[in-house]
N, C-alpha and C positions, 0 to 999 in steps of 0.2 A: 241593799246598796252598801251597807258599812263593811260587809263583808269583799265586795269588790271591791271596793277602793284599799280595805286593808292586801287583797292579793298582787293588787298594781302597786301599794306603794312599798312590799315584797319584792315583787319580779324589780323595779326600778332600782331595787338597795340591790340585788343582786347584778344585774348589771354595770351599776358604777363600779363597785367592790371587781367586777370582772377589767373594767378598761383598765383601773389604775393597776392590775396584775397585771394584762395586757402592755400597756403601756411601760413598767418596770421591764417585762422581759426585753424591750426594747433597749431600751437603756442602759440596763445592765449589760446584755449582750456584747453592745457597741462601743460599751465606754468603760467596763469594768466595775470591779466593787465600788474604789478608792474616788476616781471621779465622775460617777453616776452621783448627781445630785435629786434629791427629793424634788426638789422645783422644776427640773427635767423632766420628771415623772411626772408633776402635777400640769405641766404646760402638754404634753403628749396626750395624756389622759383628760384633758378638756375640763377639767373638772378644777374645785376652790381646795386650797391649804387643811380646811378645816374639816371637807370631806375625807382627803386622803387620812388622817389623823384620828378620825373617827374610827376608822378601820385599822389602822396598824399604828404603832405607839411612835417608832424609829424606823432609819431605813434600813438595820439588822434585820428588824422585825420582819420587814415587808420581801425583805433578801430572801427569807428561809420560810418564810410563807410559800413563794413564787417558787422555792425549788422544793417542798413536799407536796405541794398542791401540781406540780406539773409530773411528780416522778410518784404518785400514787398509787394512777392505773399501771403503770410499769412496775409498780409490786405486786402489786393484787397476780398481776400475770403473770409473773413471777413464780409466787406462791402457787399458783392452779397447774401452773408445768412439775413445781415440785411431786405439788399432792395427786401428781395423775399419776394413769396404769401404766402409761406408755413405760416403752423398756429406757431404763438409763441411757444407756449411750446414746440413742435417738433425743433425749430430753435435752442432752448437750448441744446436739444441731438446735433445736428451738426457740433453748435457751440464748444462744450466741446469736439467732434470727433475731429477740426482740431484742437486745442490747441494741444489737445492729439498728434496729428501727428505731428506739429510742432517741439513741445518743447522736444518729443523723437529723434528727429535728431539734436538739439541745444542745450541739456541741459548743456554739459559742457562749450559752450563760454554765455549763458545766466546766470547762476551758474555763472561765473565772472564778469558778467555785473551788475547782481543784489546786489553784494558785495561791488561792488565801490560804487553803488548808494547808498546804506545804509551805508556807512562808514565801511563794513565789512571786508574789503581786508585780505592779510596774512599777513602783517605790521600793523594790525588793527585800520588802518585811511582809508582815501580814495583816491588813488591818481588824482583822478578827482578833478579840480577846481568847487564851489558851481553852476556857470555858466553850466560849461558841465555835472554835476547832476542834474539840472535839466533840460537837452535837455535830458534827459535818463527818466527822472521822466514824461516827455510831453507825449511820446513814451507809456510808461504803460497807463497812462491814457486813449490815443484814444483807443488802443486794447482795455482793461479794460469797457475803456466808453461804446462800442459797446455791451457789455453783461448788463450793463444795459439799454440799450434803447430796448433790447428786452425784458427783465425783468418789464419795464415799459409797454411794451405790453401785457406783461400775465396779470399785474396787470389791466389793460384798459378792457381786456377782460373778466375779471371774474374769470380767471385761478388759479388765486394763488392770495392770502388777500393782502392787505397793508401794505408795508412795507420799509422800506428805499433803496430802489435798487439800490442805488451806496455802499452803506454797503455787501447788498448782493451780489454784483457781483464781487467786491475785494474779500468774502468768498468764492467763488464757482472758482475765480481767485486762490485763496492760496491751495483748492484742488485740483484741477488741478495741478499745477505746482508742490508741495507736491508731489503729488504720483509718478507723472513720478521723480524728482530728488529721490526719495526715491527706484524707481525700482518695485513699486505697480501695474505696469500699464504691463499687458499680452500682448503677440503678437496679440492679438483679439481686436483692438483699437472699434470696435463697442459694442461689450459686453462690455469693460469697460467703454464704453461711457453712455451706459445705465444705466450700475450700477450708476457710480457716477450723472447721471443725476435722476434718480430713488429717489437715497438717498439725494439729493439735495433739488428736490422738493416736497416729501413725506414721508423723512424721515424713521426712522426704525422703527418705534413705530408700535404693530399691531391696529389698530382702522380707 
């Protein structure tokens, strides 16, 4: 019996720990960094002051918890596109598929992530200290990174000329993300995956 009740009172911790992230993406989404308040999150999340606090120190804390915990499996997937056999330029389509997927169920709490990093906020500062912009700036980079080391692979193989692929891969990063905040991006994540992967590496030009 002590053994059940230790996996119930387990599954229960895991679950609160889930609303109040639940509940923060809310929040944050809607209201952004600066005026998403904790007490927002603790009144959405159903839950007491001293629950939430148990689990996360501050609402940085609970900020950058909610955006590695929601963009994890989107690395892992990441990484399994890199380390596959598939041919490069194929890994490109894929690759630009799951951004696509991602970033259309995240865009409104990424859309405030990416504001703070840039100093963009709606107080047009940042309320991130220089320290925790750049644990946000770390974050871009690996994702980021990952589309050029296969960009480096087109180039290895022939695929596509010479060219700066950390350049290109922040541009082919800024279309991507562009399009879904902009609403560009159709319920058909594969056809738009092709287009932009299409017009990425071939451009529109007819020759």
């Amino acid at each position: 019996m002590a053994i059940t009740r230790l996996n119930e009172n387990y599954t229960d911790s895991r679950t609160k720990r889930q609303q109040i992230l639940d509940a923060a993406y809310e929040v944050f989404s809607h209201k952004g960094y600066h005026r998403a308040t904790v007490d927002e999150i603790i009144a959405l999340a159903d839950t007491g002051k001293g629950t939430v606090y148990n689990y996360f120190v501050n609402k940085e804390q609970l900020f950058y918890t909610l955006i590695k915990e929601r963009s994890a499996p989107f690395e892992t997937t990441l990484q399994q596109i890199v380390d596959s056999q598939i041919p490069p330029l194929t890994k490109i389509e894929v690759i630009i598929k799951e951004y696509i997927a991602f970033y259309a169920v995240n865009a409104d709490l990424w859309r405030v992530m990416m504001h703070e990093v840039r100093g963009l906020g709606r107080e047009g500062y940042s309320n991130f200290s220089q320290a925790q912009r750049d644990k946000y700036r770390d974050w871009f980079r690996s994702t980021v990174g990952m589309i050029e080391i296969v960009l480096n692979e087109c180039i290895a193989a022939g695929d596509i000329r010479q060219c700066d692929a950390n350049m290109a891969a922040y541009a082919l990063f800024s279309v991507i993300v562009m399009s879904v905040f902009q609403k560009f991006v159709s319920d058909d994540i594969d056809t738009t995956a092709k287009m932009i992967s299409n017009v990425f590496l071939y451009g529109v030009t007819n020759r």
